[in-house]
C-alpha positions, 0 to 999 in steps of 0.5 A: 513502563514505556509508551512505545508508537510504531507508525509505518508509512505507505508511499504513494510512489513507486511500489510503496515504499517510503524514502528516507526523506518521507520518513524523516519529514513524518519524524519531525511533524509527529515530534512537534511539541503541539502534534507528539504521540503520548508516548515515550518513544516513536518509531517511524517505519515504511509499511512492509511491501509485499510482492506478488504474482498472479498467473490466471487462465481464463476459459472461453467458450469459442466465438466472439463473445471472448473478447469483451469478456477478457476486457472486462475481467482485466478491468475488473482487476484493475480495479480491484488492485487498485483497491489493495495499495493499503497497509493491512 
């Protein structure tokens, strides 16, 4: 029976989604004679990108104290966001 691959590309720009050029650039290196999966037929994809929204409400008691509280809860979201832009 034949070996199929399937290997999804994740762009590094804009929302991830790779052109067209990308994927064909990712065709010809996997195609080469020396760097070919073993396997009979390839199927270069994009990564399916998910969209989402997240709509939180922070509660704080009053007083000063608020302020560096949201700025680190944004940062620390940030962060973690940015840590997502993977397939899986």
């Amino acid at each position: 029976s034949p070996a199929n691959v399937t290997v999804s590309i994740l762009s590094t720009e804009g929302d991830g989604t790779a052109t067209e050029a990308l994927l064909n650039t990712v065709r010809a290196v996997l195609n080469a004679e020396h760097t070919r999966p073993v396997a009979d037929r390839l199927t270069v994809q994009s990564a399916r990108i998910v969209t989402w929204r997240l709509n939180a409400k922070l509660y704080f008691y009053p007083g000063p104290e608020s302020e560096p509280i949201l700025a680190a809860a944004e940062s620390s979201f940030r962060k973690w966001l940015a840590e997502q832009g993977l397939i899986g």
